[in-house]
N, C-alpha and C positions, 0 to 999 in steps of 0.2 A: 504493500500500500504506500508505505515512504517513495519507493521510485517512481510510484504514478504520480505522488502528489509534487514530488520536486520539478517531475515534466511539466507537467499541467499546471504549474502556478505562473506561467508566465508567457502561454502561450504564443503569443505573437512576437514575443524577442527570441524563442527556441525556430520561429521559419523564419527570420532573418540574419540567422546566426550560421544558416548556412547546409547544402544538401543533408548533413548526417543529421542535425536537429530535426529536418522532416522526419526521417527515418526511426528516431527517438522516440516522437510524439505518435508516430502512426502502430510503433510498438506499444506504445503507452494504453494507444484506443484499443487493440485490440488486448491488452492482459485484463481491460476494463472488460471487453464482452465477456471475459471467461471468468472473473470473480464477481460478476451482476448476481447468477445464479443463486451464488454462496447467500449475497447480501439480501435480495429476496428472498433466500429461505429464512433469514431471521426477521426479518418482517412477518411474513406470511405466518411463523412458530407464534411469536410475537401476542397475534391477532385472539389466541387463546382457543382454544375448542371447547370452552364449558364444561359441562360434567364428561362430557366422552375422553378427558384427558384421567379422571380420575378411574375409569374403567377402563382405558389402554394401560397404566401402571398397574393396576392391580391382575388383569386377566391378559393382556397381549405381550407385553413389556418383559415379565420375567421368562414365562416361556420362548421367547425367540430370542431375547438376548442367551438364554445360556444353550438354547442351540445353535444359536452365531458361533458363541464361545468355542461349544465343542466342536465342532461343524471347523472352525477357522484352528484349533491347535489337531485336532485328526489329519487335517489336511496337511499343516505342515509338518506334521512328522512322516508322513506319506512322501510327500515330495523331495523333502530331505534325504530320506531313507534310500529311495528309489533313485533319485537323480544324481547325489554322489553316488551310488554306488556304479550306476551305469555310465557314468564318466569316468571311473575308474578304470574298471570292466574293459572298455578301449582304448585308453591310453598305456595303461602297465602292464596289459594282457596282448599277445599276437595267435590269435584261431585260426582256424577257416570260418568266412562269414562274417569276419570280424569289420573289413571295410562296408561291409551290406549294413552293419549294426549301428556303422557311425553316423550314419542321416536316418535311417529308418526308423533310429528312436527319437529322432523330431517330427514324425508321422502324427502321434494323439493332438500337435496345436493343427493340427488341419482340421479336425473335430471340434465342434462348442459343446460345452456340457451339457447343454440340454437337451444336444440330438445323441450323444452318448447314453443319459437317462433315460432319454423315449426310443431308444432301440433295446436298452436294455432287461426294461418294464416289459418288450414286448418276447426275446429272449427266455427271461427267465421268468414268465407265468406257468403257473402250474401246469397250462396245455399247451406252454410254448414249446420249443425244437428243444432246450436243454432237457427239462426235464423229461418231456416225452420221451426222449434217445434214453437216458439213465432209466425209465420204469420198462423200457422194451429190452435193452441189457439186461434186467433182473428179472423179468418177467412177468413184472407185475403189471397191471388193466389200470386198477382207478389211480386218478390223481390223489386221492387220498392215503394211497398208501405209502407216498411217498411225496414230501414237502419238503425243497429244501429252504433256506431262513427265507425271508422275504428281502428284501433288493429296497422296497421301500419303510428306510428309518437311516437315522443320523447314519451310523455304520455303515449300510449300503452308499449311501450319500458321497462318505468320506472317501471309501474306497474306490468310487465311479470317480469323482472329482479329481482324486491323487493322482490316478492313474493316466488320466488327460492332462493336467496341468504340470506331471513331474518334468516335464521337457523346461521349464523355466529357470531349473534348478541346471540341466545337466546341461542347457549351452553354453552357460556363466561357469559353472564350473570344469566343461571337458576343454574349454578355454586357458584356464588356468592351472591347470594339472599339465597342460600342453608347454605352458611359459617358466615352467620349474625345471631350471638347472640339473643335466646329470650327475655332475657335483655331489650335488647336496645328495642324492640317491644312492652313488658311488659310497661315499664317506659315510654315510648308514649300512651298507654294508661292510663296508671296511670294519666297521664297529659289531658288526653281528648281530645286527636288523633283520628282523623277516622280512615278507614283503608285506604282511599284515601288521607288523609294527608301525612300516615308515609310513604304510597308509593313516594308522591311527596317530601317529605321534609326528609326521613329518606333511605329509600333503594334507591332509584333512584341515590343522590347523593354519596353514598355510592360506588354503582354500574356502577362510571361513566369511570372508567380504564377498566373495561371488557367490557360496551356498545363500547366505544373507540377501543379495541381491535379487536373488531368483527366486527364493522361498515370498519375501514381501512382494513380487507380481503376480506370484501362484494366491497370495492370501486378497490382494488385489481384484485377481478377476473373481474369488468364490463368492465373496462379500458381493460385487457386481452382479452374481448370478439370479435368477429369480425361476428361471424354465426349470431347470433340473430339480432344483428346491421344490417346487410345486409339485411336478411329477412325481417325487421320490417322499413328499408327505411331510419334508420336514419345513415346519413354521420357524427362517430364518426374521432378521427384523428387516430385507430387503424384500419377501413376500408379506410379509407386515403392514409394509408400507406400502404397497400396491393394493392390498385388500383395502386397507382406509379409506385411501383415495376412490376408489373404482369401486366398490361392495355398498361402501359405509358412507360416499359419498361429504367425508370428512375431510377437507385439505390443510385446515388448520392442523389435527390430530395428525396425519401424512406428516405435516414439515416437521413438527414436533418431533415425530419418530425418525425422520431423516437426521435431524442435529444430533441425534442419540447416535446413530449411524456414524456419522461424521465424525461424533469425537471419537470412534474405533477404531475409524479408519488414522485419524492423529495420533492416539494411542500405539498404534502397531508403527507408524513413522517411527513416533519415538521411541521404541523398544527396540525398532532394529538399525539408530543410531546408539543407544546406550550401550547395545551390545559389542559397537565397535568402536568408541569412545578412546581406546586406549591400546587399540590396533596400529601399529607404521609397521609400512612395508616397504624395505627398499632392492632395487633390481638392478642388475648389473647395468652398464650402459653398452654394452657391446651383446651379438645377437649368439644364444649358444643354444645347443641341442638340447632336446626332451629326453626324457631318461627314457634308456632303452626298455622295449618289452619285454615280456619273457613271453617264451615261444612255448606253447600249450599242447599236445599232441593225446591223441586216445578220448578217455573219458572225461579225463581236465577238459579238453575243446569241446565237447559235446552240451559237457555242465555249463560250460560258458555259455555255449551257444543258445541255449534254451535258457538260460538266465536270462540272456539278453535280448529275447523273444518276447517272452513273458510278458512285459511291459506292453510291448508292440502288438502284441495280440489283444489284450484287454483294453490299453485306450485307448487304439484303432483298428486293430484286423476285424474284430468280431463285430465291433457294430457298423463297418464297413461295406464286410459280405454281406450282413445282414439287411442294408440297406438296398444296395443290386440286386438283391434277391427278390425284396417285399415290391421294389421299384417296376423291378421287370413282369413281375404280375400284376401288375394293378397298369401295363401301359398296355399287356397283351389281354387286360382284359377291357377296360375302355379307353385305352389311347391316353393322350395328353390332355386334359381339360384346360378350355381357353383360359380358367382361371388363372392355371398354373403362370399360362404365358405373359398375361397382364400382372402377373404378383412378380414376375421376372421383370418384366420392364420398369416395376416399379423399383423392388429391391435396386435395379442397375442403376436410375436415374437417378435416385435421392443421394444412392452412396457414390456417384459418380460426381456430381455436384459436391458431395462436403469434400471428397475428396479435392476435389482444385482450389476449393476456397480454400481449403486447411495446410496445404502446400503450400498457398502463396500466402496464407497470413503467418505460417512457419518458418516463410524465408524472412518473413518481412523482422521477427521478431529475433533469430538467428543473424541476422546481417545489422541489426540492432547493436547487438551486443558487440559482434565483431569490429564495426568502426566506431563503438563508442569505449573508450579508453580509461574510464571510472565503472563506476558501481553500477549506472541506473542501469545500462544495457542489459546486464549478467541479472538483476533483483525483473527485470522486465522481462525477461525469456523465462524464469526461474516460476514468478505465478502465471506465466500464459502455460507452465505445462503443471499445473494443479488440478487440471479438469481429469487427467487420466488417472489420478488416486480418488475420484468421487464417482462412485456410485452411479450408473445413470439411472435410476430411479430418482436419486439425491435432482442430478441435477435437469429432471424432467419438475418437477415438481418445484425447482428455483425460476425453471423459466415459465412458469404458467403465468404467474400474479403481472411482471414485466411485459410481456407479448401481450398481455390480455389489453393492461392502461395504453400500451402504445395503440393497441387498435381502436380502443374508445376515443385516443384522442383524434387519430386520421378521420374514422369515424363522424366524430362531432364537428372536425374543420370543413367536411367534404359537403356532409348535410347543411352547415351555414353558409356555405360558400355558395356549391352548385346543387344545394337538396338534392344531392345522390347519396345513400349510404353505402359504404365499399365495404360494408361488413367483419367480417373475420380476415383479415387479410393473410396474419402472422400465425397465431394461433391456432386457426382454423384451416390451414395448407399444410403443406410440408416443409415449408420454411422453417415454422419451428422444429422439426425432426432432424432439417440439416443442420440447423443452432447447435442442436443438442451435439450432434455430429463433431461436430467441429472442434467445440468444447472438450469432448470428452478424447477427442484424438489428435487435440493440436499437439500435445507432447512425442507425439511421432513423428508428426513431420517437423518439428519443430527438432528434434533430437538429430533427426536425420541430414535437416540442412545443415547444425552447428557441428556434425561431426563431417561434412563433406567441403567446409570451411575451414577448419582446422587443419584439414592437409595441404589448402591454398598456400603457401609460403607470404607474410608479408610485403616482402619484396617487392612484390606486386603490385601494391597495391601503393605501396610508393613509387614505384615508377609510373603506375598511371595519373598520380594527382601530381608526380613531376613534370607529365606529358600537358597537364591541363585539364584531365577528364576529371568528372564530378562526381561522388558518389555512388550515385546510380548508374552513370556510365562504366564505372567500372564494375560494378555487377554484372553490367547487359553483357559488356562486351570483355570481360576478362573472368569472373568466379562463372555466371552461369555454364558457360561450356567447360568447364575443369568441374562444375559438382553434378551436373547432369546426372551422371548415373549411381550418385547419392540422392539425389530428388525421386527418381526415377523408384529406386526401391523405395521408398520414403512413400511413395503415392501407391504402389503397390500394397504395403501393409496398412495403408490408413484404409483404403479401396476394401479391402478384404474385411477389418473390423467393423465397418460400417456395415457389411452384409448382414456379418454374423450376430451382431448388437439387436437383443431381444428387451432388456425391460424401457429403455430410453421409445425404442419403436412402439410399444405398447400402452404407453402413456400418452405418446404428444403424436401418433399416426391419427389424419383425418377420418372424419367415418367414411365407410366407406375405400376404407384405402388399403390395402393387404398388402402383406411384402412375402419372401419366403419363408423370413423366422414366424411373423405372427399369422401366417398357414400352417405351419406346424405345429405351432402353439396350440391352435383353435383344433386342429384332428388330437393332438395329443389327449386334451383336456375332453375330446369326445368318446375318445376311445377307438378311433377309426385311424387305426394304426398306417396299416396300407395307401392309405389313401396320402398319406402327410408325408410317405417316403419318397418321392419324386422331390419334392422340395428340399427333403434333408438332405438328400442323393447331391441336389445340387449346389447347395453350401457346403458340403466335404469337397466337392470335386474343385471350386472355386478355394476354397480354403489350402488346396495344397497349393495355389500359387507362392504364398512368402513360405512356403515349406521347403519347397523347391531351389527359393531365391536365400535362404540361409545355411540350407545346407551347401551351399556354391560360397556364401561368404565367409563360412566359417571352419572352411578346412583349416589344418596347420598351417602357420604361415613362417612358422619356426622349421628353417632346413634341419634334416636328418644329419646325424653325423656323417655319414658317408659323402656327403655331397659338401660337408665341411672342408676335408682331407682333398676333394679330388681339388 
């Protein structure tokens, strides 16, 4: 809030002070669109909900908060557990299979969890394919004679959620198990290290800012979630807060239970800066090899191999088949319904629009920072990317109260003016869906350009304001073609969250308006499994585009020894 207020107190001397001051202020506007939200939630909290406040404490409030709670530490010892180990598993281990294991266990982000839980609710029913096959093995007829636990409660929850989100854990981490010295691996053995010691006593600890990293985006999106949550029966306070609003028709009682939301999401910030508080790490400056693997042969490769499986079968092979399979009968039985085709145009268009607005307010906010040489830039890029730690329910529910006064006042100007009313302009389109959009994804693109700037050398950028070129010109005509294909992936992953983005779409979509999440949504909550599986079909298939695009970016980039020596 400091860096907006220091921008904005003086407006008219920051555009005559010269190109980068424009560029200051216009970051300044946009870190305002993305903290509006926040500030109309405490407004709208504000406004009181009457007695339905003392009935969400007493009956709503404790039961979802402590399935938040458990719901959010299940998960991250899930994710933890599974994603160091399977960054492990390929780094200090050499199988067969083992380069197939290194991208393949980033297959589950190609999944959202809610098309994970609505495949798996449909999997594991009593007269689904699993247990059917297990009572025809044993030989038994009724489902009754065989039940296994139920798939919906916190446990099932944690387990479907771990399993999809542990890839958060193991890009940050097989990252960094990759940039450790053989050294340090050598001289642990030298000292008579297992290879289960240096793991526990040497890489692990090593590895605990990137485990940290990756675990608070895995706790990031569950908190986010609301499809899977529903489907899987458990009452988080992000399905809480959606019943208020939509059920209970309470929006006061809603924000209420968002700022509850909010301070967890603050809460977990701060627990996984406390945790690293007293962390330094320093690295050599010259570039050295990965510690070598060990070469695994027989039943050691086997065990790996299906270790490393494991994961990949559960938060994607299975509910993947299962998707082609339920997809391909329901086209051979009635084709594609135009529905499908108008919920694809729309999914494309809305997330294709936030996607160019949120790239170019990400560069704008990115090239902020980079030509501005004090504080405000880096405090201005820093809350424009706050929207991707809020909830989009949080911040579907910030932009209601704001959209709504803007349209009453176009509204009231348009009826005085030229007695036309223009209605719902904001609120009432998909304008506000791309808001949301943008908000909640500008820290993507906004990450994406300041890291595709950061390899620009300054140099540069002095030689072109030596040359006479302005600010902007040396964007157009000097950073845009060297970060291009930082932008580029940048627009890719905003492009694709936009798709998959279910409770934001659910709240502020026009009537009338379907996408492919909230078609699935709606067969989910019917019970008409088959029917929802062409739409899920097609968010997995689109989902493995940045799947694709990270596993290309995030091979070794540290040379092998061998190619040290030649």
């Amino acid at each position: 809030m400091s860096a907006i207020a220091a921008t904005l107190r003086h407006p008219v001397a920051a555009l005559k002070c010269g190109g980068a001051c424009v560029w200051i202020v216009a970051a300044a506007a946009t870190a305002l669109l993305v903290i509006a939200p926040i500030v109309a939630l405490g407004v709208i909290a504000a406004q009181g909900s009457g007695d339905a406040w003392s009935h969400l404490v007493a009956h709503v409030l404790p039961t979802a908060t402590l399935n938040t709670v458990l719901l959010l530490a299940g998960v991250g010892v899930v994710v933890v557990f599974v994603g160091t180990g399977a960054a492990w598993l390929v780094t200090a281990y050499d199988f067969p299979g083992r380069r197939i294991l290194d991208w393949a266990l980033l297959l589950p982000l190609a999944v959202p969890t809610y098309i994970v839980a609505y495949a798996y609710l449909d999997l594991l029913h009593p007269i689904g394919p699993i247990q059917s096959a297990i009572r025809d093995i044993l030989g038994l007829t009724s489902p009754g004679q065989l039940r296994l636990p139920d798939i919906r409660s916190v446990g099932g929850a944690i387990i479907l959620l771990g399993f999809v989100l542990y890839p958060y854990v193991y890009l940050s981490t097989r990252a960094l198990f990759l940039m450790q010295a053989a050294g340090l691996v050598d001289a642990a053995r030298t000292l008579g290290a297992s290879r289960r010691g240096i793991f526990f006593r040497i890489a692990v600890p090593l590895a605990r800012p990137a485990i940290a990293i990756g675990a608070s985006l895995a706790l990031m999106e569950t908190l986010n979630d609301v499809g899977a949550s529903e489907f899987l029966g458990v009452r988080t306070l992000t399905l809480s807060i959606y019943s208020t609003w939509i059920n209970q028709s309470n929006l006061p009682g809603a924000a209420q239970l968002a700022l509850v939301m909010l301070a967890v999401v603050v809460l977990l910030v701060l627990i996984e800066r406390w945790a690293r508080r007293r962390q330094r790490f320093a690295g050599r400056s010259q570039r050295t090899a990965p510690p070598a693997r060990q070469r695994l042969h027989g039943a050691p490769a086997l065990a790996a191999l299906g270790l490393g499986l494991l994961p990949i079968m559960i938060g994607f092979g299975a509910p993947a088949i299962h998707l082609v399979i339920q997809a391909m009968r329901r086209i051979e039985f009635a084709g594609l319904s135009d529905s499908i085709l108008t919920e694809a145009l729309n999914t494309v268009g809305v997330s294709l629009a936030a996607t160019i607005i949120a790239v170019g307010l990400g560069l704008v906010v990115a090239y902020a920072a980079r030509i501005d040489h004090g504080r405000i830039g880096g405090g201005l890029l820093r809350i424009a990317s706050l929207g991707y730690a809020l909830p989009g329910t949080v911040i579907a529910i910030g932009l209601l109260s704001p959209l709504a006064g803007l349209d009453n006042m176009v509204d009231g100007v348009s009826r005085d003016l030229f007695g036309i009313s223009t209605g719902l302009l904001l609120s009432g389109s998909a304008a506000a869906l791309i808001y949301a959009y943008v908000v909640r994804f500008l820290a993507v693109s906004g990450g994406g350009a300041e890291a595709g700037l950061s390899k620009v050398s300054q140099t540069l950028d002095h030689s072109a304001r030596t040359l006479g070129e302005t600010a902007t010109g040396t964007l157009r005509r000097v950073h845009l073609p060297l970060i291009r294909p930082a932008l580029g992936a940048a627009a890719i992953l905003v492009f694709v969250d936009c798709m998959k983005e279910l409770p934001a779409t659910l709240l502020l979509r026009p009537l009338n308006f379907e996408t492919l999440a909230t078609h699935l949504y709606g067969e989910a909550a019917r019970g008409t499994y088959e029917d929802g599986a062409v739409a899920a079909l097609a968010i997995v298939l689109v989902g493995l585009l940045p799947v694709i695009l990270l596993a290309r970016l995030s091979g070794p980039v540290i040379p092998r020894q061998g190619r040290l020596n030649s």
